[in-house]
LUMVO-485155 format. One record per residue (C-alpha): residue in three letters; x, z, y. Coordinates in steps of 0.02 Angstrom, whole numbers, padded with zeros to 5 digits, always signed. Layout:
residues N
PT/aa/east/up/north
PT/ALA/X/Z/Y;
...
end
This chain:
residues 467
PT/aa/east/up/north
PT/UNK/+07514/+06130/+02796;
PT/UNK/+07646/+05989/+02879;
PT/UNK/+07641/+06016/+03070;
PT/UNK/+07549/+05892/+03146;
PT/UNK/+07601/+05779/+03285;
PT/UNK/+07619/+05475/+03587;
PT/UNK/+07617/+05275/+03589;
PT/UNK/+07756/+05231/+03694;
PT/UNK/+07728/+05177/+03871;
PT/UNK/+07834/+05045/+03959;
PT/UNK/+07966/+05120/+04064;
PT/UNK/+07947/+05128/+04239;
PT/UNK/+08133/+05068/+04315;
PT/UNK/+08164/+05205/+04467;
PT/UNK/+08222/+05156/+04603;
PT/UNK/+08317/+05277/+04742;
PT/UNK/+08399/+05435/+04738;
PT/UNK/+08316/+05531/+04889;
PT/UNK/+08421/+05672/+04916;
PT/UNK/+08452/+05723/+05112;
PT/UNK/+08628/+05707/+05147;
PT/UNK/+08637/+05515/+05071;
PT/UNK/+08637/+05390/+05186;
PT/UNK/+08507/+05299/+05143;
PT/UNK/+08538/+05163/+05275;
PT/UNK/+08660/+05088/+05119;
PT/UNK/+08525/+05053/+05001;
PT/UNK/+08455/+04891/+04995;
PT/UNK/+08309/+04859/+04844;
PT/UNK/+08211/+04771/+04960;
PT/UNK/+08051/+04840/+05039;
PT/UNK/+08072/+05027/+05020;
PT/UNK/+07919/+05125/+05088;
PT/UNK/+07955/+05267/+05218;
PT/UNK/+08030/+05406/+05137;
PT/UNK/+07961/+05601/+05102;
PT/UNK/+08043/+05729/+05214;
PT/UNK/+08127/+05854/+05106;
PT/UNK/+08107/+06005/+05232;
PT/UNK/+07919/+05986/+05239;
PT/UNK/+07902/+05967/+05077;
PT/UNK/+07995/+06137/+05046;
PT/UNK/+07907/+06223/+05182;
PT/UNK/+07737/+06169/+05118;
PT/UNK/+07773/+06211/+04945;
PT/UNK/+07843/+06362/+05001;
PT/UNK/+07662/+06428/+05072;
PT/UNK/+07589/+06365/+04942;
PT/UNK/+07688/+06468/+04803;
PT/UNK/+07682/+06611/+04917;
PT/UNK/+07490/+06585/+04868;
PT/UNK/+07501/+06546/+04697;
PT/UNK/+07587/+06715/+04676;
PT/UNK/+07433/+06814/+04693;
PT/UNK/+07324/+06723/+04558;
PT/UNK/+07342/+06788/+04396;
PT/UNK/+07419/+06629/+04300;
PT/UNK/+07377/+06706/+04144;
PT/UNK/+07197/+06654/+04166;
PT/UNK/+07235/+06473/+04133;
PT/UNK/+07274/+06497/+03968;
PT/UNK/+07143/+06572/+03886;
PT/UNK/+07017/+06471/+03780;
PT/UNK/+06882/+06423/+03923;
PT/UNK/+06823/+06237/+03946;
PT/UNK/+06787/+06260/+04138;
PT/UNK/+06971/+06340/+04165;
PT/UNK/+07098/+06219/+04242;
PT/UNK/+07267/+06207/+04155;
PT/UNK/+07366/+06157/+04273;
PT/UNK/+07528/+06031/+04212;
PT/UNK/+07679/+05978/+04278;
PT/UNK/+07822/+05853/+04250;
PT/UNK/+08001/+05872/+04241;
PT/UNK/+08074/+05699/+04265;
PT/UNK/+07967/+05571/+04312;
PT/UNK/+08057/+05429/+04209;
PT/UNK/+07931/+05331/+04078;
PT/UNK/+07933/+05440/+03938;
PT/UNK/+07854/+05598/+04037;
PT/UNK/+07758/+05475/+04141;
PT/UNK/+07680/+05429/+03981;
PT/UNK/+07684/+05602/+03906;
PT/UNK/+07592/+05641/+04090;
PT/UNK/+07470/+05510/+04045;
PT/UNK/+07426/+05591/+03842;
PT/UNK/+07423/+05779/+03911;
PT/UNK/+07306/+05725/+04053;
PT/UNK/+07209/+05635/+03911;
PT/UNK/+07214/+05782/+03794;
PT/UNK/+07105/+05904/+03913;
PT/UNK/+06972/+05859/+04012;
PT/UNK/+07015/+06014/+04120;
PT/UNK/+07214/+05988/+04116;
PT/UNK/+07288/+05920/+04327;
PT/UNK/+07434/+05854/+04333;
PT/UNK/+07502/+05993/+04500;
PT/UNK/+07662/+05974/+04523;
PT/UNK/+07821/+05848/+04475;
PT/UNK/+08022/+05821/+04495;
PT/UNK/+08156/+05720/+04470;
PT/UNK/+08306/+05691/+04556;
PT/UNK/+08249/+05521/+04644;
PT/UNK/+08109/+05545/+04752;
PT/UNK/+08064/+05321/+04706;
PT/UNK/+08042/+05402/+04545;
PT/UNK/+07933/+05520/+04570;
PT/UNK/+07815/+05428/+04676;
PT/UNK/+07818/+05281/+04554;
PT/UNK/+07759/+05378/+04416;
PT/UNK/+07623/+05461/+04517;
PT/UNK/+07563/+05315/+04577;
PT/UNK/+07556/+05240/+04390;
PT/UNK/+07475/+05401/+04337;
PT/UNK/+07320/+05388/+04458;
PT/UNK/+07319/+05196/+04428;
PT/UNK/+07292/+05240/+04258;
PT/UNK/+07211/+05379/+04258;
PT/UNK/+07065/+05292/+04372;
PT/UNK/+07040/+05160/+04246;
PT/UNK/+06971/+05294/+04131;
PT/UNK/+06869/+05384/+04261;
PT/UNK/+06990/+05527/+04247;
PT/UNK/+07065/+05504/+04451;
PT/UNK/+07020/+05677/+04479;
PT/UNK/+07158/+05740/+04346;
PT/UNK/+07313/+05696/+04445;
PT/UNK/+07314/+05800/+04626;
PT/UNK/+07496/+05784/+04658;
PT/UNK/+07512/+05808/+04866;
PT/UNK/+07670/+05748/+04936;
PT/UNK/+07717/+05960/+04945;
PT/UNK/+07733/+05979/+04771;
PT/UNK/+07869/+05823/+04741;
PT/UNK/+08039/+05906/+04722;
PT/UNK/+08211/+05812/+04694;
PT/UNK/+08372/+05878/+04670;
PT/UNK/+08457/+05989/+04522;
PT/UNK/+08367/+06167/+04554;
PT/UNK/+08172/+06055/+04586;
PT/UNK/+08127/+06123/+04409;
PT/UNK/+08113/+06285/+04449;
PT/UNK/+07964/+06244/+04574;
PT/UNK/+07867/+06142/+04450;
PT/UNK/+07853/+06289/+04345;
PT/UNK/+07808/+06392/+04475;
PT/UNK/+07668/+06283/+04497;
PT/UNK/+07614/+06259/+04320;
PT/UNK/+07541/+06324/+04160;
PT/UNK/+07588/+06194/+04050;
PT/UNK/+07768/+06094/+04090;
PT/UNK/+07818/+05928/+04010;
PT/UNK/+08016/+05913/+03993;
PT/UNK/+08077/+05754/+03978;
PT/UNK/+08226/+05710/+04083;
PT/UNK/+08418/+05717/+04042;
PT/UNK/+08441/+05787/+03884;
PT/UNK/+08573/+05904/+03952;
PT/UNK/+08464/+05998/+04050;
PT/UNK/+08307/+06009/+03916;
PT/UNK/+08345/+06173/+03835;
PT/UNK/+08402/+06258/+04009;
PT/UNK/+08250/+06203/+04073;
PT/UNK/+08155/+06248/+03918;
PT/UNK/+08232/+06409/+03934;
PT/UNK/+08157/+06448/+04116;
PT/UNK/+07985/+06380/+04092;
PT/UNK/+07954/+06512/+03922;
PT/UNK/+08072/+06645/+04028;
PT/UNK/+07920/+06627/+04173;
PT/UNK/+07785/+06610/+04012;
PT/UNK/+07738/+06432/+04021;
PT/UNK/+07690/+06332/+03865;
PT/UNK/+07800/+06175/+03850;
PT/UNK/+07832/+06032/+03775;
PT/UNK/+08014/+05953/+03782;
PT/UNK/+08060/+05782/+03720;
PT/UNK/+08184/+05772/+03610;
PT/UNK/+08352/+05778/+03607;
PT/UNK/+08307/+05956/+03625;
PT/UNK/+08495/+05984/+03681;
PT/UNK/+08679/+05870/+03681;
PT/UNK/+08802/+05976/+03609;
PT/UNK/+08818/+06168/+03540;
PT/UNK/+08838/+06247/+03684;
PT/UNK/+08645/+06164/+03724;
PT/UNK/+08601/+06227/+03543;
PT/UNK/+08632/+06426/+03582;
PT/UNK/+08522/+06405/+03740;
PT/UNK/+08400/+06323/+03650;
PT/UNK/+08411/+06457/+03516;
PT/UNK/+08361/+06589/+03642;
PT/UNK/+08228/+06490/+03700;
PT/UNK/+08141/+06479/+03552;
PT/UNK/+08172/+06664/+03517;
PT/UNK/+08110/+06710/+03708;
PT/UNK/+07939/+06600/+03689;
PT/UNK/+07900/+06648/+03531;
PT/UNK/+07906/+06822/+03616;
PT/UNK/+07801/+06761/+03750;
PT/UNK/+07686/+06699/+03627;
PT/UNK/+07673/+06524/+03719;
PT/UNK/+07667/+06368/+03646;
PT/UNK/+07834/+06256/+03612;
PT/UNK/+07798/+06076/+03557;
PT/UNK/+07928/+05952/+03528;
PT/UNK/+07946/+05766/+03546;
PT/UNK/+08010/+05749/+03389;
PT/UNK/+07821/+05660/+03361;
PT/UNK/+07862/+05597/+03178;
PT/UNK/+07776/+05769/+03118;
PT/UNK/+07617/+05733/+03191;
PT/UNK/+07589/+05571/+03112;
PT/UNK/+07463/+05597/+02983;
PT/UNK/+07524/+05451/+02894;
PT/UNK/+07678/+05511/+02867;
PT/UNK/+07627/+05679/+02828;
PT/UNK/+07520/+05615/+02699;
PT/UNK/+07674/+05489/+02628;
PT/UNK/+07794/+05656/+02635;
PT/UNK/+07638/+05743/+02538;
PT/UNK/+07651/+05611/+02398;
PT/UNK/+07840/+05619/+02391;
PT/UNK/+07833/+05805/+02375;
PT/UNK/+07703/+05780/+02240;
PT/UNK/+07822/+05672/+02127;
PT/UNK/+07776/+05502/+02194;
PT/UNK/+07938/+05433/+02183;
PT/UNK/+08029/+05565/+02049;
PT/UNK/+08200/+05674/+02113;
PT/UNK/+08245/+05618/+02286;
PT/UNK/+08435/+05562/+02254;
PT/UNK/+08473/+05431/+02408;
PT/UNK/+08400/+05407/+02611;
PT/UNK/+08440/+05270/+02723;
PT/UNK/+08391/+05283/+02881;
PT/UNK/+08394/+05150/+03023;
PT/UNK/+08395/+05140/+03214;
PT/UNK/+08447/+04959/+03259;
PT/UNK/+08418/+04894/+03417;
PT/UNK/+08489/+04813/+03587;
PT/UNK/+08546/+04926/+03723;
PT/UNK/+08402/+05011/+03784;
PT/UNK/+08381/+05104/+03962;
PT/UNK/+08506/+04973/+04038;
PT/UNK/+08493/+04962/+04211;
PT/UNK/+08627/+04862/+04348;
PT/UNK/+08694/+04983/+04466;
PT/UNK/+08585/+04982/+04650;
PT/UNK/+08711/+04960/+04809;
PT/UNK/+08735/+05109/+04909;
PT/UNK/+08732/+05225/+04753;
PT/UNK/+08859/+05381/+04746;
PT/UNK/+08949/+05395/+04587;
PT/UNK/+08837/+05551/+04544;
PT/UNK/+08692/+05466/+04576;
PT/UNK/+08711/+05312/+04463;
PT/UNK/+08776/+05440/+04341;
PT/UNK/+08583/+05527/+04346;
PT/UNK/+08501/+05340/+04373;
PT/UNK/+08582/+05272/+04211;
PT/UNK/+08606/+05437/+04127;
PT/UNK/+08560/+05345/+03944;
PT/UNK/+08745/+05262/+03980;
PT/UNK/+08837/+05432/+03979;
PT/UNK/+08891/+05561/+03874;
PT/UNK/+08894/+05722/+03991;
PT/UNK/+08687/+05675/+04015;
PT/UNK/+08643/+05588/+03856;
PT/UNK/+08719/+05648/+03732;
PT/UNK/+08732/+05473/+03650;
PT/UNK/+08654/+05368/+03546;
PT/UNK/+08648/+05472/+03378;
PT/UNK/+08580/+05627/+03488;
PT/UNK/+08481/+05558/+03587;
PT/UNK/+08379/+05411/+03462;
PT/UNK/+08452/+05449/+03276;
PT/UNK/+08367/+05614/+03321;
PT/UNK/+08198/+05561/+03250;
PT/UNK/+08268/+05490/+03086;
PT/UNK/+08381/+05655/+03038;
PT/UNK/+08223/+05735/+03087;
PT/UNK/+08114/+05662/+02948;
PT/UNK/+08251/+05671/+02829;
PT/UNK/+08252/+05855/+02854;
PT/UNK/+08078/+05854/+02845;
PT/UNK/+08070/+05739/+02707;
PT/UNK/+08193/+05874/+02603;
PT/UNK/+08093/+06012/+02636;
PT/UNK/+08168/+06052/+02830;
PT/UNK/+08350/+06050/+02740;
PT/UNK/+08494/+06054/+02864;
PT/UNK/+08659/+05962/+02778;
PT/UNK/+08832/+06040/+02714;
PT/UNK/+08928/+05923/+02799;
PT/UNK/+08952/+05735/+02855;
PT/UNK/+09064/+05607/+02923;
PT/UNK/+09036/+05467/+03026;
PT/UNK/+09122/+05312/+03128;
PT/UNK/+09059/+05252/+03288;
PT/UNK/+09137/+05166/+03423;
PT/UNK/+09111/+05008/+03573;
PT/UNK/+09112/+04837/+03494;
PT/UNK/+09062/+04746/+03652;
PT/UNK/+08944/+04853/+03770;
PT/UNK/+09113/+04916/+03859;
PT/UNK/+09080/+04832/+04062;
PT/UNK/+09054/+04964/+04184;
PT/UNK/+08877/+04962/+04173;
PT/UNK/+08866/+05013/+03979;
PT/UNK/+08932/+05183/+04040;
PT/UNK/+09048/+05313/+03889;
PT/UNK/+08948/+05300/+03759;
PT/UNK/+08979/+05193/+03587;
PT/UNK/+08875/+05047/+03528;
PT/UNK/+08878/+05072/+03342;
PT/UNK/+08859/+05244/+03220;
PT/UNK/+08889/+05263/+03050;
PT/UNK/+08855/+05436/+02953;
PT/UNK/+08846/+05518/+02782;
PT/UNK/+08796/+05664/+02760;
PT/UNK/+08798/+05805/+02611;
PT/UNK/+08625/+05883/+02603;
PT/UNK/+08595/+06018/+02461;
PT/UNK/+08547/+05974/+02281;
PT/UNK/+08665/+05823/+02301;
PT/UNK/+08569/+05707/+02396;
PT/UNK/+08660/+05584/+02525;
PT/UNK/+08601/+05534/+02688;
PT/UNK/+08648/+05361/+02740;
PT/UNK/+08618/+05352/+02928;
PT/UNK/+08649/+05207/+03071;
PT/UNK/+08618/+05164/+03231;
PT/UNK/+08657/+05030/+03363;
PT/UNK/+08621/+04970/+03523;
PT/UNK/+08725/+04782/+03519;
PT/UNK/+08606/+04638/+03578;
PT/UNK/+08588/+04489/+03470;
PT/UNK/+08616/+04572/+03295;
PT/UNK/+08499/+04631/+03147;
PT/UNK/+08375/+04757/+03204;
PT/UNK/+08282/+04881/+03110;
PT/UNK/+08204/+05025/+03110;
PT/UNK/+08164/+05128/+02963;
PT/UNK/+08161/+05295/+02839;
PT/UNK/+08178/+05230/+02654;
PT/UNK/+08182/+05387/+02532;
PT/UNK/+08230/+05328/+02349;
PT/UNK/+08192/+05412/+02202;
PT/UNK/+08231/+05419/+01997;
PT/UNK/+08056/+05353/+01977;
PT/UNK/+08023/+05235/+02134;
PT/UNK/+08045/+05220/+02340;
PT/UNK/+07963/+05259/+02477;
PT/UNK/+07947/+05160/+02653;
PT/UNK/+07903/+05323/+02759;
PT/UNK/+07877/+05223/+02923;
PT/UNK/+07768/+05099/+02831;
PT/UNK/+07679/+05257/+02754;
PT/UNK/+07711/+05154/+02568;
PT/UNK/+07781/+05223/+02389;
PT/UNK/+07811/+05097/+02267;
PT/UNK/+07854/+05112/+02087;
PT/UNK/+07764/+05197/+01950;
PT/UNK/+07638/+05269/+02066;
PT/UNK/+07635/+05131/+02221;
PT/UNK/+07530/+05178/+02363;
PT/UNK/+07486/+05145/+02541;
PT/UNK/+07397/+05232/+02683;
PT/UNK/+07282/+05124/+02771;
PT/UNK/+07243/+05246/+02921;
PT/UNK/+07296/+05224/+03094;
PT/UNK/+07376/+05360/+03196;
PT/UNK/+07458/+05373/+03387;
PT/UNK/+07571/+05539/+03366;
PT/UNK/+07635/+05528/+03543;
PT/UNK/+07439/+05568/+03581;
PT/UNK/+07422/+05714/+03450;
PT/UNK/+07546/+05817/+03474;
PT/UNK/+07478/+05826/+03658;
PT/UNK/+07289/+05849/+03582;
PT/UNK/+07362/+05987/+03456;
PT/UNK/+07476/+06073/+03597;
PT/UNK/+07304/+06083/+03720;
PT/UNK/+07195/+06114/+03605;
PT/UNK/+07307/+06285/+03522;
PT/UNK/+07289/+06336/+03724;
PT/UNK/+07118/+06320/+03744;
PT/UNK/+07081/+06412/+03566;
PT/UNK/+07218/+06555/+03606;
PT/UNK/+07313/+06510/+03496;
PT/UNK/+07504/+06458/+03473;
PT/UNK/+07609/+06287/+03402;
PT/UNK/+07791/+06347/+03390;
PT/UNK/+07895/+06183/+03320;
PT/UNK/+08047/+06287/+03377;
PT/UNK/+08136/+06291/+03201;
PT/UNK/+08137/+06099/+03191;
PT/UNK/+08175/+06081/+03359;
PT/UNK/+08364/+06167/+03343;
PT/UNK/+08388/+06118/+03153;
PT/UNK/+08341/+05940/+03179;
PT/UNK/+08464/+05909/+03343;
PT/UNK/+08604/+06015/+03247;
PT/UNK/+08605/+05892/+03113;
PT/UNK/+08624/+05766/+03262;
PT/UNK/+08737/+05841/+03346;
PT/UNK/+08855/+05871/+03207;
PT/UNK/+08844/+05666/+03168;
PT/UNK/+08888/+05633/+03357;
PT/UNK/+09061/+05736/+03353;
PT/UNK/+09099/+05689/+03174;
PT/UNK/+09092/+05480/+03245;
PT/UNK/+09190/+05521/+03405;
PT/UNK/+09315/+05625/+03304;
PT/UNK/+09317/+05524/+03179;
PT/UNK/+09318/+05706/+03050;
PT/UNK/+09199/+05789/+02948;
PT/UNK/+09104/+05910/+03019;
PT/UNK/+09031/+06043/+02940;
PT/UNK/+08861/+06152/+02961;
PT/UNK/+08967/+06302/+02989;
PT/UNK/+09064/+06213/+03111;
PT/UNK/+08935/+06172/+03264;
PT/UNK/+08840/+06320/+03204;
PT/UNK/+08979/+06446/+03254;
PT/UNK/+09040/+06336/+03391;
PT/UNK/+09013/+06367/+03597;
PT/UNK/+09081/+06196/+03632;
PT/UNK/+08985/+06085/+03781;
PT/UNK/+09005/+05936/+03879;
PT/UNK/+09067/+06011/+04052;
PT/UNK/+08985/+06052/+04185;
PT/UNK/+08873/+06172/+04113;
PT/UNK/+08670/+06135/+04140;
PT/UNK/+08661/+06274/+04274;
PT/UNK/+08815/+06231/+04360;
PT/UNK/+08764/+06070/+04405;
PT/UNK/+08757/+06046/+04594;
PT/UNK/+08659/+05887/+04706;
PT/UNK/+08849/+05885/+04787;
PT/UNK/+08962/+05883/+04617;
PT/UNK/+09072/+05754/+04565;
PT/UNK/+09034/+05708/+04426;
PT/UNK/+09135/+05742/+04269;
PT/UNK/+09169/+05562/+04200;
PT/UNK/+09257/+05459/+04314;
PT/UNK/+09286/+05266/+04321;
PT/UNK/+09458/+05191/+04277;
PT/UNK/+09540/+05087/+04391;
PT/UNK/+09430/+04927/+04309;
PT/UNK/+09288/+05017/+04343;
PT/UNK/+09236/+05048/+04172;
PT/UNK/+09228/+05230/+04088;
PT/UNK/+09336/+05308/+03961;
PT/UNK/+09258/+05345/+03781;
PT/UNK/+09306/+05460/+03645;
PT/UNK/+09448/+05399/+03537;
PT/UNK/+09406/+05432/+03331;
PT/UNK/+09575/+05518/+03252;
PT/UNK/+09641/+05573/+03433;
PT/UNK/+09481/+05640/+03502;
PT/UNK/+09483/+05822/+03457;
PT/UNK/+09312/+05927/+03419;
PT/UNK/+09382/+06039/+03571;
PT/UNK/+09396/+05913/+03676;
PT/UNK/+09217/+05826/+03698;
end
């Protein structure tokens, strides 16, 4: 049986970084309401853990309709506010506890959209977030799971598998958008996160939410069945504009607009192949029966996006790769406004084609499915529901093969090599600092030229060492 699987919400656009320490007397976004104090929010949330430690958490998690499952966010950007908004949906008994991100704005804009929300459905009572349990900074994480039974990761991609790692490690169920993790060093911790919850016996969903449309499940189904013949070609498409594009605030330290635009840069982001090509290598895996490639190469670079604002990362990817049985993967992405967009999974076969996104098969067998399907929604429904019935969802194995294969496209286009399997699979390789070294005081480890714009990898000089 195919795993089974959110419609996307519009993104909130944060606002202030609300660390103490920054002088907050140089931002200027117009009317800013008067800010949290940090201290009493620790202190609070200290008493409060100190009570939380004599319940027995494991309570929550057992299959009981009156039990409260009690959820919290890490980041507070649109995608978990809208991830928030389906797990709050998904169980009647589910409150949304606790929440972080590094800018406070953030935080209180999304809980202020959740209740809005949440009100319109006669569901207010789901989201008891007091001002105690809002935590900024690097190490706020760790306080949300305290808090929680279920956590909902979906923040920089850099820090989703450390974070990943210390929710199961305190035996929380999860569910972690995807990229799962930016580069191989990301991959091992993810690896022992998987191993750790599945130890734990919790529940690990991904973002990855392709797999729990039942369209495409039932498309895959056909193709599987000899809809279209041998598999022997699949292009896949992410073309867009720039996406998560935001101008730069006054007052902003260089860290800080780092973490406010972290789509623009590598160290957070992972770029465009790892952190939105994602879903497409996913479904070709999927597609080929979870198959993870031999090899591939790739080009990438910055056509125009290359201002200050646009960040390291490249505009444009191009990828082949070698999966098993001799099929080829044609892959692209971009995010350069005013071109051809498109976004698709075409699978062609010795006896027809398939439109997977369009859930279609024509040829000697032509078909469509005529259902309708929100897999952002179920695989929130499927991931409360397993709770509530005992049971356990591990998407763990897709999870690391799936953002291997697009991790090994990424350094193949800023190398400008091939890049083999073997290759990020043996490799220990990260983008520096490491997750848990990161500090609210760090500088930050890409730094502006004297233009004010950021260096990107080079293709034939960038070395696989050197990322």
């Amino acid at each position: 049986m195919m795993n089974p699987p959110r419609m996307k919400t519009t993104r909130p656009q944060p606002t202030l970084h609300s660390r103490s320490g920054i002088d907050e007397s140089r931002m200027s976004l117009g009317s800013m309401p008067q800010r949290f104090n940090r201290r009493r929010f620790l202190t609070a949330s200290a008493t409060a853990l100190a009570g939380l430690a004599t319940m027995d958490v494991a309570r929550f998690a057992h299959a009981s309709g009156r039990d409260i499952l009690r959820v919290g966010l890490i980041g507070c950007g649109g995608r978990n506010t809208g991830a928030g908004a389906q797990a709050l949906r998904a169980d009647r008994g589910a409150r949304l506890v606790a929440m972080a991100d590094l800018f406070l704005e953030r935080i209180r804009h999304a809980r202020q959209v959740l209740r809005d929300e949440l009100a319109r459905e006669g569901r207010a009572d789901q989201v008891q977030v007091p001002d105690e349990h809002c935590f900024t900074g690097f190490d706020a994480f760790r306080r949300v799971i305290e808090l929680s039974d279920v956590v909902l990761i979906a923040n920089a991609a850099k820090f989703h598998p450390w974070h990943m790692l210390a929710a199961v490690e305190a035996g929380r169920h999860v569910f972690v958008e995807k990229p799962h993790a930016i580069d191989p060093y990301g991959l091992r911790m993810l690896e022992r996160a998987v191993a750790l919850g599945r130890q734990k016996g919790v529940c690990m969903v991904s973002g990855l939410q392709s797999r729990y449309h039942t369209g495409y499940q039932e498309t895959i189904r056909k193709i599987r069945d000899g809809a279209i013949g041998q598999i022997v070609a699949i292009e896949e498409n992410f073309l867009r504009g720039p996406y998560g594009l935001l101008e730069r605030p006054p007052g902003l330290l260089e860290l800080q607009w780092q973490c406010y635009a972290q789509y623009r840069f590598r160290w957070l982001s992972g770029d465009d192949v790892v952190q939105s090509l994602v879903h497409n290598l996913d479904r070709v895996s999927w597609v080929l029966g979870e198959a993870a490639p031999i090899k591939c190469h790739g080009m990438g670079g910055r056509s125009t996006l290359v201002e200050a604002r646009y960040g390291d990362v490249f505009d444009h990817h191009a990828l082949v790769y070698d999966m098993p049985n001799g099929v080829k993967v044609y892959a692209f992405c971009r995010t350069t406004p005013g071109c051809y967009d498109e976004n698709s999974s075409l699978i062609y076969g010795t006896e027809g084609r398939a439109d997977l996104l369009g859930c279609r098969i024509f040829g000697k067998r032509p078909w469509r499915w005529q259902g309708q399907c929100d897999p952002y929604q179920e695989e929130h429904n499927a991931l409360f529901a397993a709770i509530r019935a005992g049971q356990t969802i591990d998407n763990g194995d897709y999870m690391i093969r799936s953002t291997q294969i697009a991790v090994m496209g990424q350094c193949s286009c800023y190398t400008g090599r091939e890049i083999t399997w073997e290759q990020v699979q043996r490799s220990q390789f990260g983008y520096p600092p490491k997750p848990e070294d990161c500090r609210d005081d760090m500088k930050p480890p890409t730094q502006p030229g004297p233009d004010g714009t950021y260096p990107a990898p080079r293709p034939g000089q960038t070395r696989f060492e050197d990322l």
